[in-house]
N, C-alpha and C positions, 0 to 999 in steps of 0.2 A: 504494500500500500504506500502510497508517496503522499507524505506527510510531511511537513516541515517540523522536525526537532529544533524547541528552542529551549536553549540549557543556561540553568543561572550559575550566575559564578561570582557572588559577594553582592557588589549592587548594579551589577552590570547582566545582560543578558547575550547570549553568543549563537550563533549558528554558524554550520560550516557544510563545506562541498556542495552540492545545487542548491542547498537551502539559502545560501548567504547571494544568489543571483537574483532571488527572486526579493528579496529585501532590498538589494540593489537596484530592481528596476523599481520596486516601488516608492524609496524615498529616498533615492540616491545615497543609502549608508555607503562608507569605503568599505570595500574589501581588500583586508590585510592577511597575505597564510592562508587562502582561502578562507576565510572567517571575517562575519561581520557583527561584529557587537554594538550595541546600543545602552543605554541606562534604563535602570528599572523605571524612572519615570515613564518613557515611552513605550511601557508592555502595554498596557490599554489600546494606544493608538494604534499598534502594530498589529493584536488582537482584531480590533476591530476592523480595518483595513482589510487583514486574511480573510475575515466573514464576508467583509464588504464584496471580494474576488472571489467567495467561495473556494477558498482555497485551505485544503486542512492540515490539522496544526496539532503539535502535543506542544505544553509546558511542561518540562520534565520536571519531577519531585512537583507540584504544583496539580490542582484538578482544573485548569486549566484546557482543558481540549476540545476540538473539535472536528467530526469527520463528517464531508460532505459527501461522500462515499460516491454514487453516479454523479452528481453536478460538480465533486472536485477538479478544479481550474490550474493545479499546481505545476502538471507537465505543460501547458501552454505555458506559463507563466515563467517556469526554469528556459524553458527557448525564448521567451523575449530579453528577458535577463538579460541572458550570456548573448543574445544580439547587441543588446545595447551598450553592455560590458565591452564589447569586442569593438565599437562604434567610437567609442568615446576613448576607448584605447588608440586605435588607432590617428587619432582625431587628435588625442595629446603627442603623441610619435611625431606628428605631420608639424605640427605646430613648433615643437624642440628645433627638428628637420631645417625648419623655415627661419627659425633665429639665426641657422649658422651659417646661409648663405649671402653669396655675394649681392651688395646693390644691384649690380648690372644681371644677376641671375632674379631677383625677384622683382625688379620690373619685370622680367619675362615671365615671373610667376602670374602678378598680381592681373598683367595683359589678360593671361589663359584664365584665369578665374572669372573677371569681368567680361569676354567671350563669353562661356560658358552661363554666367550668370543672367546674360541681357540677353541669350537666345530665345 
């Protein structure tokens, strides 16, 4: 069953491997170690959010849970994730890339961009 484990760890809360993508797309947490932790303040919102997507959930140590069993949304959701993850990655790559070129190369950047942009 694909369930997102979210595990407490003092006052913070953590998820890891597909669980920490789909937290990722929905409220932009970083993912560090593959792992995305947040503070105990924000279990409600995060809770409520999974409902909101239908998307099922254990609190571990906690009764906390909830399974949407046919309407769970979580493998949709672990693929937008890791698209947007992958999006944004390479999106900051592009961006480093582009600090460390030449003026006379990124006028010819910035030409193709506005091309492409005003088609």
């Amino acid at each position: 069953m694909n369930v997102i484990k979210i595990r407490r760890s003092g006052t913070f809360y953590s998820t890891y491997d597909d669980d920490c993508y789909i937290l990722y797309y929905l409220f932009n947490y970083q993912i560090k170690n593959n792992k995305v932790g947040f503070p105990k303040s924000a279990l409600n919102k995060v809770i409520n959010k999974l409902e909101e997507n239908k998307i099922s959930y254990e609190v571990i140590g906690e009764d906390n849970n909830n399974n949407f069993k046919n309407l769970n949304k979580y493998l949709k959701f672990v693929r937008l994730g890791k698209e947007k993850y992958e999006k944004d990655t390479n999106y900051k790559d592009l961006v480093e890339k582009v600090k460390k070129v030449s003026p006379e190369k990124l006028d010819r950047i910035l030409e193709t961009i506005s091309s492409i942009v005003n088609e």
